[in-house]
C-alpha positions as CSV (number, residue, x, y, z in Angstrom):
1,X,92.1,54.0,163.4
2,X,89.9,55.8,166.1
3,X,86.6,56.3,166.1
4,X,87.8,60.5,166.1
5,X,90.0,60.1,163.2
6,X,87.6,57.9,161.5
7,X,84.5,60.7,161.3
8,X,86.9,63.4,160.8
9,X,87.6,61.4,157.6
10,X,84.0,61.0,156.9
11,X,83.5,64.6,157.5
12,X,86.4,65.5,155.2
13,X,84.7,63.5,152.5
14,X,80.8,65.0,153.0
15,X,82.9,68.5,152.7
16,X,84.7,67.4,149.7
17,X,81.2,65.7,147.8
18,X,79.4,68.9,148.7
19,X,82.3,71.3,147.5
20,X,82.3,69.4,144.5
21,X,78.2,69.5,143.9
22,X,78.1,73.0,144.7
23,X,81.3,73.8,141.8
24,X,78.8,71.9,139.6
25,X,75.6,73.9,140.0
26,X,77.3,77.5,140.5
27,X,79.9,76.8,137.6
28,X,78.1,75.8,134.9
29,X,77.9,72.6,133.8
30,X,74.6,72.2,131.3
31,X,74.0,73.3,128.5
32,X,70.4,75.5,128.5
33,X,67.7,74.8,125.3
34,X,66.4,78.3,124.2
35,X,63.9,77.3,121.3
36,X,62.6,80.2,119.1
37,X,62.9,84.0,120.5
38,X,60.9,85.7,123.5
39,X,61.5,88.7,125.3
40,X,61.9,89.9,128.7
41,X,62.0,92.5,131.2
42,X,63.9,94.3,133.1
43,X,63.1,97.1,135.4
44,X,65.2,99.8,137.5
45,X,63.7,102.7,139.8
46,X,66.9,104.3,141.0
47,X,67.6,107.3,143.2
48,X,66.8,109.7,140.1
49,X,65.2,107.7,137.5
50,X,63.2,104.8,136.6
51,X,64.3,102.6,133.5
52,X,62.7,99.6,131.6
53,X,64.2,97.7,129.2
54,X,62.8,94.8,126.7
55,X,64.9,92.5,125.3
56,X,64.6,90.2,122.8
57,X,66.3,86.2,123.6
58,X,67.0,83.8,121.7
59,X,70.4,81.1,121.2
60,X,73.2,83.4,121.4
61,X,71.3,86.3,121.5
62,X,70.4,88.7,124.5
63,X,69.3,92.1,122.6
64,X,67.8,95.3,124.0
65,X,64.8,96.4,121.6
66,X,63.1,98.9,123.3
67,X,63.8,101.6,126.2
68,X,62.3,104.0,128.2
69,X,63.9,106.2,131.1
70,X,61.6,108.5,133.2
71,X,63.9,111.1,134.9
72,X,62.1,111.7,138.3
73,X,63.0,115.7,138.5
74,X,62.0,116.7,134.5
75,X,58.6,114.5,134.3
76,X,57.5,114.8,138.3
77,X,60.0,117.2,140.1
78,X,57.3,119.8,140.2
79,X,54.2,118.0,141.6
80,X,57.1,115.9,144.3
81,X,59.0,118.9,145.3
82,X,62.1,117.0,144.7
83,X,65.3,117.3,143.7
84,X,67.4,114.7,142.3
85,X,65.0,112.6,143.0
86,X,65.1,113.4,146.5
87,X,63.6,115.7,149.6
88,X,66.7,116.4,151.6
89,X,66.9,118.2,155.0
90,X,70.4,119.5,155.7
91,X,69.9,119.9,159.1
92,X,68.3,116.8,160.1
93,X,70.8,115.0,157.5
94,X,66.8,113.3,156.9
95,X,66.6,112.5,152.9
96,X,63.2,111.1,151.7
97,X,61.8,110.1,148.1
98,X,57.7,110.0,147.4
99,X,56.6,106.9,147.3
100,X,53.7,107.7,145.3
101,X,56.3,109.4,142.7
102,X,57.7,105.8,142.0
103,X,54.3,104.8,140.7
104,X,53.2,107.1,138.6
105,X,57.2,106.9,137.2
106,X,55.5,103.3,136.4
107,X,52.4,104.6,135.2
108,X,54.5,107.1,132.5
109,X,56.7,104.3,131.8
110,X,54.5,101.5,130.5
111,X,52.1,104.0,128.4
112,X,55.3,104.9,126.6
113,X,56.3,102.1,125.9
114,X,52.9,101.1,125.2
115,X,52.0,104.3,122.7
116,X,55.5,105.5,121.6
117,X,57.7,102.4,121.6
118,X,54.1,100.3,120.4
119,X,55.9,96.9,122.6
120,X,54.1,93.8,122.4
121,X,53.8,92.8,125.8
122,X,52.2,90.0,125.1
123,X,56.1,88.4,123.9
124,X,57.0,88.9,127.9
125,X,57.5,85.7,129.1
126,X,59.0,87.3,132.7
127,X,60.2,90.4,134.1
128,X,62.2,91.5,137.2
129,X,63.3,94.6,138.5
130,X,65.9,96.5,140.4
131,X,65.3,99.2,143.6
132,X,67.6,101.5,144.9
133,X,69.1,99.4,148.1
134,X,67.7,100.3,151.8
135,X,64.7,102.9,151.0
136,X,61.7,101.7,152.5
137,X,57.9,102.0,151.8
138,X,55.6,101.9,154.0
139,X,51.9,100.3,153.0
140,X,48.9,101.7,155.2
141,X,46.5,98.8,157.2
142,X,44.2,97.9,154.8
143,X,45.9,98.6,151.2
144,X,46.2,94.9,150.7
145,X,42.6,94.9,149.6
146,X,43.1,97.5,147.0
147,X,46.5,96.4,145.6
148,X,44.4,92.7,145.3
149,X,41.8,94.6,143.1
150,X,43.2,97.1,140.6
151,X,40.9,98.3,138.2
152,X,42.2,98.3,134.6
153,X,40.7,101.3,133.5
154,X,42.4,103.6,135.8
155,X,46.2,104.3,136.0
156,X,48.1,102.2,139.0
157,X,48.1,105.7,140.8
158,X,44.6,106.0,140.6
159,X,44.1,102.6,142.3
160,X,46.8,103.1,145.2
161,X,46.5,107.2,146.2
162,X,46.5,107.2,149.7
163,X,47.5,103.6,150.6
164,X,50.8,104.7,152.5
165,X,50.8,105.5,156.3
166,X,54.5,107.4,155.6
167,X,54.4,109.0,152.2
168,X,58.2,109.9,152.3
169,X,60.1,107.2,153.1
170,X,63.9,107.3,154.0
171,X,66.2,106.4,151.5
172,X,70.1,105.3,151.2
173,X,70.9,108.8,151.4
174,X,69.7,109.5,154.8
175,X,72.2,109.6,157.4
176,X,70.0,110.8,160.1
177,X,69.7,107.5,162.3
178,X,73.4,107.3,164.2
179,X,71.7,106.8,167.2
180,X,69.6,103.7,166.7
181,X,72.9,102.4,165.0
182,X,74.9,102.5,168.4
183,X,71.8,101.1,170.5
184,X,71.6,98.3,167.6
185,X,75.4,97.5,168.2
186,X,74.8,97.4,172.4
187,X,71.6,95.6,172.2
188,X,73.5,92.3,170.0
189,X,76.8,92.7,171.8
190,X,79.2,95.0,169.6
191,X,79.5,96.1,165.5
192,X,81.2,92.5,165.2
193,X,78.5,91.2,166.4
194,X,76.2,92.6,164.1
195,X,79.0,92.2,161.1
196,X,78.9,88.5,161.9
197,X,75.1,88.0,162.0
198,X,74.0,90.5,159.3
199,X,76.7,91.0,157.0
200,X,77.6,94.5,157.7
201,X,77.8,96.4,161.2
202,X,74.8,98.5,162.1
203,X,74.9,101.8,158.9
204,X,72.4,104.2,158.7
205,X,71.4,104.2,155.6
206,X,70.2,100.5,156.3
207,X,67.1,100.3,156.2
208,X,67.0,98.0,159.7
209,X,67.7,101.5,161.3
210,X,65.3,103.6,159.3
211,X,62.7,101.5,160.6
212,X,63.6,101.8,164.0
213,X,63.6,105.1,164.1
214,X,60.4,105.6,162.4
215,X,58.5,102.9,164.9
216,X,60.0,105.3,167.6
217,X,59.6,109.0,165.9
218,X,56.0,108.5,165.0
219,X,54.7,104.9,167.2
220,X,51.1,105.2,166.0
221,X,52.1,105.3,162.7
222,X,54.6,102.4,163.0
223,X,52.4,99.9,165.3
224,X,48.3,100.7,164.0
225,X,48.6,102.4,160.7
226,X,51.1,100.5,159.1
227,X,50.8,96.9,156.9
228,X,53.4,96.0,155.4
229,X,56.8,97.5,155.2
230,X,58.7,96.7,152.0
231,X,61.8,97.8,149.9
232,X,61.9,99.7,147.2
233,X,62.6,96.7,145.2
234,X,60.2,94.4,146.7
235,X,57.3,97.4,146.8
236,X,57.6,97.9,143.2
237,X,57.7,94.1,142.7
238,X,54.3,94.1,144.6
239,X,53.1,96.4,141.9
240,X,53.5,93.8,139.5
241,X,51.8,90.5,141.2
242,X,48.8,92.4,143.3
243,X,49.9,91.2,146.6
244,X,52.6,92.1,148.9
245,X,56.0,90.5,147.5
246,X,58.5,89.0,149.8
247,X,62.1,90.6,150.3
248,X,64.5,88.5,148.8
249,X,68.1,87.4,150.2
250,X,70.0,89.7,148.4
251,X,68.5,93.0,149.3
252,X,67.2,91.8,152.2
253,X,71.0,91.0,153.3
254,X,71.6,95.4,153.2
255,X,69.2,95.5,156.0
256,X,71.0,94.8,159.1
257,X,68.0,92.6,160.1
258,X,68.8,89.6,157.8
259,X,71.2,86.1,159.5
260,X,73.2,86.4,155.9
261,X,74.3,82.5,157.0
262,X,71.0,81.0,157.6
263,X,69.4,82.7,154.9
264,X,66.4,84.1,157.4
265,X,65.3,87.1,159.9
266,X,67.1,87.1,162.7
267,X,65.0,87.1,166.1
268,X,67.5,89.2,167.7
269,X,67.6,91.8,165.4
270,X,64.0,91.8,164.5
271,X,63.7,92.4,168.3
272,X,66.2,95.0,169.0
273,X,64.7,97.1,165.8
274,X,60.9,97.3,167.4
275,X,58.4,95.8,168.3
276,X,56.1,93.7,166.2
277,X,58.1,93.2,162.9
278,X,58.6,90.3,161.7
279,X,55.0,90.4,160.4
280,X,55.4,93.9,158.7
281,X,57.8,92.7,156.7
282,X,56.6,89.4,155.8
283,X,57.4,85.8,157.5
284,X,59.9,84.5,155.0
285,X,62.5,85.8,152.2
286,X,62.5,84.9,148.8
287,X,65.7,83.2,146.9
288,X,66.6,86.5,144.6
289,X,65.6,83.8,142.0
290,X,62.0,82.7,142.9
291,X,59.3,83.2,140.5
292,X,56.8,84.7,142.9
293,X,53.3,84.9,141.0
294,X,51.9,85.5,137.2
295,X,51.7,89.5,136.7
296,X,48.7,90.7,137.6
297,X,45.6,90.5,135.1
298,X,45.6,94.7,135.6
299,X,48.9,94.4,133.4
300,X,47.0,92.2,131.5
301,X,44.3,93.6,130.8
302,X,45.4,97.7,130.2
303,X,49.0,96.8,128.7
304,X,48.5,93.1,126.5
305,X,50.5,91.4,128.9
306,X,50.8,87.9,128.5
307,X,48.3,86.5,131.4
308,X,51.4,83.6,131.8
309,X,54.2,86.6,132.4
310,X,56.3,85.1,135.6
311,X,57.1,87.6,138.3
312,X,60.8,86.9,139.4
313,X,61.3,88.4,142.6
314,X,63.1,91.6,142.7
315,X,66.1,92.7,144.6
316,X,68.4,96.0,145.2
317,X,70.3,97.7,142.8
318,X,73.9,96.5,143.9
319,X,73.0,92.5,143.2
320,X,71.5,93.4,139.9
321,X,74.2,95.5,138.9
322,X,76.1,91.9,140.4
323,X,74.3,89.9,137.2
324,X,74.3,93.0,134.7
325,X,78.2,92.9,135.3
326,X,78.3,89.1,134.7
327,X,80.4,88.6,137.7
328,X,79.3,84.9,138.0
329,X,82.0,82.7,139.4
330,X,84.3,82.8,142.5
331,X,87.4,84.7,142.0
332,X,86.0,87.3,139.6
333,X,86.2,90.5,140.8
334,X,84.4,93.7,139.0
335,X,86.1,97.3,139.9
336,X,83.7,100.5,139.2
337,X,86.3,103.6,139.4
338,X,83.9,106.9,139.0
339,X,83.3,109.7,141.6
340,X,83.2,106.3,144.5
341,X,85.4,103.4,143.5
342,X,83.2,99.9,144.3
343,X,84.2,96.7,144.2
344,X,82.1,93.6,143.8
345,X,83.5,89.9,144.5
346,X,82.0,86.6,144.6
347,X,82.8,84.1,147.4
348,X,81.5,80.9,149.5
349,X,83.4,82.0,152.4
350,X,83.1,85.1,153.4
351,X,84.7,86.6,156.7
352,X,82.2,89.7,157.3
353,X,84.2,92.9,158.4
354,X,83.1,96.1,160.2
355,X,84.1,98.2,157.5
356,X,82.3,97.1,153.8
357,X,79.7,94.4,153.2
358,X,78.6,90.9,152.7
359,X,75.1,90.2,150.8
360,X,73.6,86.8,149.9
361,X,74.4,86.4,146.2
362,X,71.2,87.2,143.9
363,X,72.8,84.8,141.5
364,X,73.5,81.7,143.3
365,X,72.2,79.3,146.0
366,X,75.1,79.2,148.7
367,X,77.4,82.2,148.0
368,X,77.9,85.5,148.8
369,X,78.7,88.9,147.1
370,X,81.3,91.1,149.0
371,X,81.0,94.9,148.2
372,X,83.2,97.5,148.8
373,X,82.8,101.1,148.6
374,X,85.3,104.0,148.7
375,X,84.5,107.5,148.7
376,X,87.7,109.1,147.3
377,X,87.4,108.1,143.9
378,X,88.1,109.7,140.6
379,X,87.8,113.2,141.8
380,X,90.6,112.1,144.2
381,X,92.5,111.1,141.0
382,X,91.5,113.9,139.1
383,X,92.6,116.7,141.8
384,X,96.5,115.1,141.5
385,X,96.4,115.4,138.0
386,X,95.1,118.9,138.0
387,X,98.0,119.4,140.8
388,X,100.8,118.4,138.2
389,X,99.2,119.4,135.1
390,X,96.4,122.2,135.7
391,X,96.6,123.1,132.0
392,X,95.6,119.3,130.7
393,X,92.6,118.5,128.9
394,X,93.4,115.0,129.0
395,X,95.4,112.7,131.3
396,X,98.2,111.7,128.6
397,X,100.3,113.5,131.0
398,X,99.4,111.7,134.2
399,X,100.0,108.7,132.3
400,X,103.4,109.1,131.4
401,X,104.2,110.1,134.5
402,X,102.6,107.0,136.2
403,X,105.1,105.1,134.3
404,X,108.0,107.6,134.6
405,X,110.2,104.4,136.4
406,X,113.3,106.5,136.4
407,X,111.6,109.2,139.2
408,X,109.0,106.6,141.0
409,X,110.9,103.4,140.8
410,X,108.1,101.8,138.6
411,X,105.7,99.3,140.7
412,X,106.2,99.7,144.5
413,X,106.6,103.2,144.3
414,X,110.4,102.2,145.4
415,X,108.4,101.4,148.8
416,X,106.7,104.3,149.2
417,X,102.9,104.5,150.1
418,X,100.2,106.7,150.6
419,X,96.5,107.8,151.7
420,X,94.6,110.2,149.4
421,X,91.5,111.1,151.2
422,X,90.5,114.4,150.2
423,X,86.7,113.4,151.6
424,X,86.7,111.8,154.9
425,X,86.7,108.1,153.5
426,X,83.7,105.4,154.6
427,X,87.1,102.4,154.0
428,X,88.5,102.7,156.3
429,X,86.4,105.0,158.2
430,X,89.4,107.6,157.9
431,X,89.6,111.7,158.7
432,X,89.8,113.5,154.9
433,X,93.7,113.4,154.9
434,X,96.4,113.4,152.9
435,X,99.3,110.9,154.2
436,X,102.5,110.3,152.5
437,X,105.6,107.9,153.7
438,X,108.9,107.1,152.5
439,X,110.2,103.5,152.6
440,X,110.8,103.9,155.6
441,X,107.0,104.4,157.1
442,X,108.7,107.7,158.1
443,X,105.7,110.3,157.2
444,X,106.4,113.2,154.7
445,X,105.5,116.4,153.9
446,X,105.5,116.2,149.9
447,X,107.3,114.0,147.8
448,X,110.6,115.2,145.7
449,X,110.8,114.2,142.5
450,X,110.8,115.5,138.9
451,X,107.9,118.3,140.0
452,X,105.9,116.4,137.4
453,X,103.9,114.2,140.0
454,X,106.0,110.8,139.1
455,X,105.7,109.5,142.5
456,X,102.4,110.9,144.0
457,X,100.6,110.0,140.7
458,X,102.2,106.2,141.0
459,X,101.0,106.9,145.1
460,X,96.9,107.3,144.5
461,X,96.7,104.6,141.9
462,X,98.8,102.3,143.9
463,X,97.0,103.3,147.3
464,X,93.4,102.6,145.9
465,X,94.1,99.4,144.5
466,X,96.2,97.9,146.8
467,X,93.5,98.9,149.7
468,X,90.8,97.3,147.4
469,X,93.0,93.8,147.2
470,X,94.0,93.7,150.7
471,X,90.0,94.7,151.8
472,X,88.9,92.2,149.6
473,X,90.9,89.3,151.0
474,X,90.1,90.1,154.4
475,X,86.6,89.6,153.8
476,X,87.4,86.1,152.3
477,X,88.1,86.4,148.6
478,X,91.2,85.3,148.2
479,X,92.5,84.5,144.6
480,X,91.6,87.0,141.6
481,X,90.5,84.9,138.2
482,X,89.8,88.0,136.8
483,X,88.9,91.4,137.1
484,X,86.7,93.4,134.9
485,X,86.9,97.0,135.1
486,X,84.2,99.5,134.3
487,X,83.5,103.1,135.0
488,X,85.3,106.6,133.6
489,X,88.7,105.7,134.8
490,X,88.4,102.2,133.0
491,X,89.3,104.2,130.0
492,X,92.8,104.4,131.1
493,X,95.3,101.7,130.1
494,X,98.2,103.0,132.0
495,X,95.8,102.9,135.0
496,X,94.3,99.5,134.3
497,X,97.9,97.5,133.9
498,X,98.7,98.8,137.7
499,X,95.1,97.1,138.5
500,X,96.0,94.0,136.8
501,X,99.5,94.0,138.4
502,X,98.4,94.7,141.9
503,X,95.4,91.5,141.7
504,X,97.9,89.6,139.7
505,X,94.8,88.7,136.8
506,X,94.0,89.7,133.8
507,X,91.9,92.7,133.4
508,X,88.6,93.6,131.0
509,X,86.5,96.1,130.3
510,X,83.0,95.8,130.4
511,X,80.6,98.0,128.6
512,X,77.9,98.8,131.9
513,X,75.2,101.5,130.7
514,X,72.3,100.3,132.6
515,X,73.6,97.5,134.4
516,X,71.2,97.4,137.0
517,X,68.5,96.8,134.5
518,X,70.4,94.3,132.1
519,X,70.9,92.8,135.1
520,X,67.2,92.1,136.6
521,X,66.5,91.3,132.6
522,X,69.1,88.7,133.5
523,X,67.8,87.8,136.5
524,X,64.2,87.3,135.5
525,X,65.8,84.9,132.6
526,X,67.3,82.9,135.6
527,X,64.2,82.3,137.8
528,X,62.3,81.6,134.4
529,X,64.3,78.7,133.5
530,X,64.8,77.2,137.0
531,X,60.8,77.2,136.9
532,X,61.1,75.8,133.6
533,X,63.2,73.1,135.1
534,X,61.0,72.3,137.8
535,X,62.7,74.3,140.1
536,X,66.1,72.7,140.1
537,X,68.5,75.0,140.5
538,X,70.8,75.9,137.0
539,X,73.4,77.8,137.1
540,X,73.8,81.7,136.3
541,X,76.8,81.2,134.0
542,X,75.0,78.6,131.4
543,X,72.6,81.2,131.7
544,X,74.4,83.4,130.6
545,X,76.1,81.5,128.0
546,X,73.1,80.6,126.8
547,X,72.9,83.9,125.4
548,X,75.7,84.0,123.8
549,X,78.0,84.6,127.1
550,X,79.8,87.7,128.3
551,X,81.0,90.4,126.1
552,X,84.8,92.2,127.3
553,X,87.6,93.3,125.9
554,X,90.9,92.3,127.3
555,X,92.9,95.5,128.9
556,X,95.7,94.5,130.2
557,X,97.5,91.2,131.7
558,X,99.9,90.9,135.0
559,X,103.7,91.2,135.1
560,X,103.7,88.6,138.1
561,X,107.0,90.4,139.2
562,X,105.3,93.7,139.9
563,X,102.5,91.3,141.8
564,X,105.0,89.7,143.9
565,X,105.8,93.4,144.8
566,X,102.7,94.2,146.1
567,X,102.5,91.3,148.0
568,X,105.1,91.8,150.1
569,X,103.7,95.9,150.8
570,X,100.1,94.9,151.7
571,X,101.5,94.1,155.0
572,X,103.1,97.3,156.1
573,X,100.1,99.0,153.9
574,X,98.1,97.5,156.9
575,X,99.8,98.7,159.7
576,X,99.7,102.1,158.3
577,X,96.3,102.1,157.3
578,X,95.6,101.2,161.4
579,X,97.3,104.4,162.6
580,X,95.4,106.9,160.1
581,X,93.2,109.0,162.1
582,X,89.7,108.0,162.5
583,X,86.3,109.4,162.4
């Protein structure tokens, strides 16, 4: 044998030991000791609200006992000026959120808890929270000193007024930095380029882009004024431990400054972004499943916090919605249909795309979450059924007529397909359209059936899940274990079998209110027992069976036949989803 054949063959069998190891910490092999009952925390401060939840653990059990949810608008809409949670410019397409507001949201929160809900934070044994992905905070030069001394006997806004150099900080809804996007994109080479690298071409809602064009729009600010520049999710973890917290993997990854592969900052993009800021935003990231620090004796001291809480790093909404969802091992695949269809999919090999996203997985050590939004969602759905049957208060009509096989041909569409963008749509980045072909790829007007909708109705369910499986295995997940549905739409059978058919797995609904939050609660549960285990890693499934595993119903299962039929149309779905029109 040669000496090139020979380490091939060694190579082979390092790949295949460390394939195997890897299937053996993210799949679940041990079986995790809960003794007696504690309780944990879970945090969320979304676009419009900030939620906490408590819940109690113990073998088999993983309950929520108490709840709070301070709506930004009703409880601070007045002193913020905000609406929705926001400050939105319509002509500068600039959208901002207080940064301040998110504190004193805290501040409400805990006393409620604390006076109305009378929790015993002392049971806490470790919390985690969720932030709304890419909005950044900016600390002033000089707040580290007061965040490291809190006094107990004034409220968290008390102690940090004033300690911001920006006090509006952009948020996922800005859409105001296209140009530092493009010079981004020619600085590394091409959107590829920064796809490969960061997991996602240059966006700008990321916040990579936000920064850049705040170290530009106001350079003072940016290069003498400013600390420390944090998430959302790592700010309000920073609230918790007295010191700045570290961005971790996951929604660091939603930056477009992260290298998703080495699990780092990239030098090239820190550079192209500005000057100066790799030290603004810390030296290192945190695994999404660190325990950072003890909380803070100020949590302590005005809330009866156990002084031996652990502080489990924080991350973006998206990855703990990820872990709230229970979507754990390779191959499951979780479908949200509301006003914006998303997809989430768990895979070790991911192929980053221009169009949709790769993140670091908050859940395990060497695999990645693939996310996929689409804009024409349920209102796209909603306008067909309203086309058909304007009279209906339900969709029993649209239904039948989805599996009226005589007038559509039943699964296929008899080989018809179709684009139902009524908004111009972010995947692909496609003109708002409506495109309809015959078998033939031949492009039509309408199309002639029964005048009940058979075929256009079979069309937009078809269309959107056939784009999400074909999406989804370009960026690298290729085989569906399961899918678990969730969302408005996930109340629809009819439309749940044509999701199972077209992934070719069995489908379940999950029951998501508050998935973010279950899912930091989750999260913190995770980083507590990997402490507990002196920090060898454990797997997020025997976490999560632990607890008494996940709770879905089964929906529907595959007719393998209809799969097979889908198969063979993703390819010509492809080449007609090139020629659409494009933004």
């Amino acid at each position: 044998m040669s000496t090139e054949k020979a380490l091939k063959m060694v190579d082979d069998i390092v790949k295949l030991v460390d394939s195997v190891e890897d299937e053996k910490k993210d799949g679940g092999n041990n079986q995790i000791s809960i003794d007696g009952e504690f309780h944990v925390m879970g945090l969320d401060s979304s676009t419009q609200s900030l939620t906490i939840k408590i819940f109690a653990v113990s073998s088999g059990k993983f309950e929520c006992i108490a709840s709070v949810s301070i709506n930004f608008d009703k409880e601070l809409g007045d002193k913020y000026k905000v609406k929705n949670g926001v400050k939105q410019n319509d002509e500068t397409h600039e959208v901002t959120a207080p940064t301040e507001m998110f504190i004193e949201a805290l501040d409400i929160a805990l006393n409620k808890l604390k006076t109305e809900n009378k929790v015993d934070f002392s049971k806490i044994v470790c919390l985690s929270g969720s932030g709304q992905q890419h909005g950044t905070v900016y600390w002033r030069t000089g707040a580290i000193k007061r965040l490291q001394n809190l006094d107990s006997k004034q409220t968290l806004l008390s102690n940090l007024s004033g300690c911001f150099a920006i006090a509006d900080g952009p948020i996922w809804m800005d859409s105001s930095t296209t140009v530092q996007c493009r010079e981004l994109e020619d600085k590394i080479g091409s959107p590829e380029k920064v796809a490969k690298i960061s997991g996602s071409r240059a966006y700008e809602r990321f916040s990579g882009n936000q920064i850049a064009k705040i170290a530009k729009k106001y350079e003072g600010i940016y290069s003498m004024e400013t600390e420390r520049i944090a998430l959302v999710s790592s700010f309000m973890c920073s609230l918790f431990i007295g010191d700045y917290a570290p961005i971790d993997l996951s929604d660091g990854s939603g930056m477009n400054l992260l290298d998703i592969d080495k699990h780092r900052w990239h030098m090239g993009l820190l550079a192209s972004t500005a000057h100066g800021l790799r030290p603004k935003l810390g030296d290192k990231v945190a695994n999404s499943y660190d325990v950072l620090q003890k909380i803070n004796k100020y949590f302590v001291e005005r809330y009866g916090f156990n002084k031996d809480c652990q502080v489990v790093a924080f991350s973006g909404d998206n990855p703990c919605s990820l872990a709230g969802l229970m979507v754990v091992e390779e191959g499951d695949i979780c479908v949200s249909l509301g006003t914006s269809d998303t997809l989430f999919a768990i895979t070790k090999t991911p192929k980053p795309q221009t169009e949709g996203h790769v993140l670091c997985s908050p859940i395990h050590e060497k695999k990645y979450m693939i996310l996929l939004c689409y804009k024409n969602g349920s209102i796209s759905r909603e306008n067909i059924k309203n086309k058909y049957f304007p009279n209906s208060k339900d969709w029993s009509d649209f239904s039948k007529q989805l599996f009226n096989d005589k007038e559509n041909g039943g699964a296929g569409n008899n080989g018809r397909l179709a684009f139902y963008y009524d908004q111009p749509e972010i995947l692909p980045t496609a003109k708002a359209a409506i495109s309809r072909f015959d078998e033939n790829d031949e492009a039509v007007e309408e199309y002639k059936d029964n005048g009940l909708g058979a075929q256009d109705i079979r069309g937009i369910v078809e269309s959107q899940f056939m784009a999400m499986r074909q999406h989804m295995e370009r960026f690298g997940v290729e085989n569906s274990n399961k899918v678990l549905a969730t969302g408005g739409a996930s109340a629809n059978k009819e439309i749940l079998q044509v999701l199972s058919d077209v992934f070719g797995a069995n489908v379940y609904i999950i029951d998501s209110p508050d998935s973010a939050t279950k899912g930091a609660a989750l999260r913190a549960l995770h980083g507590y027992q990997i402490k507990k285990n002196d920090g060898k890693f454990i797997s997020f499934k025997d976490i999560i069976d632990s607890v008494g595993g996940p709770s879905y119903d089964l929906a529907a299962e595959p007719n393998k036949e209809n799969t097979e039929i889908y198969t063979k149309l993703l390819p010509r779905r492809k080449k007609l989803e090139d020629k659409l029109p494009r933004l």
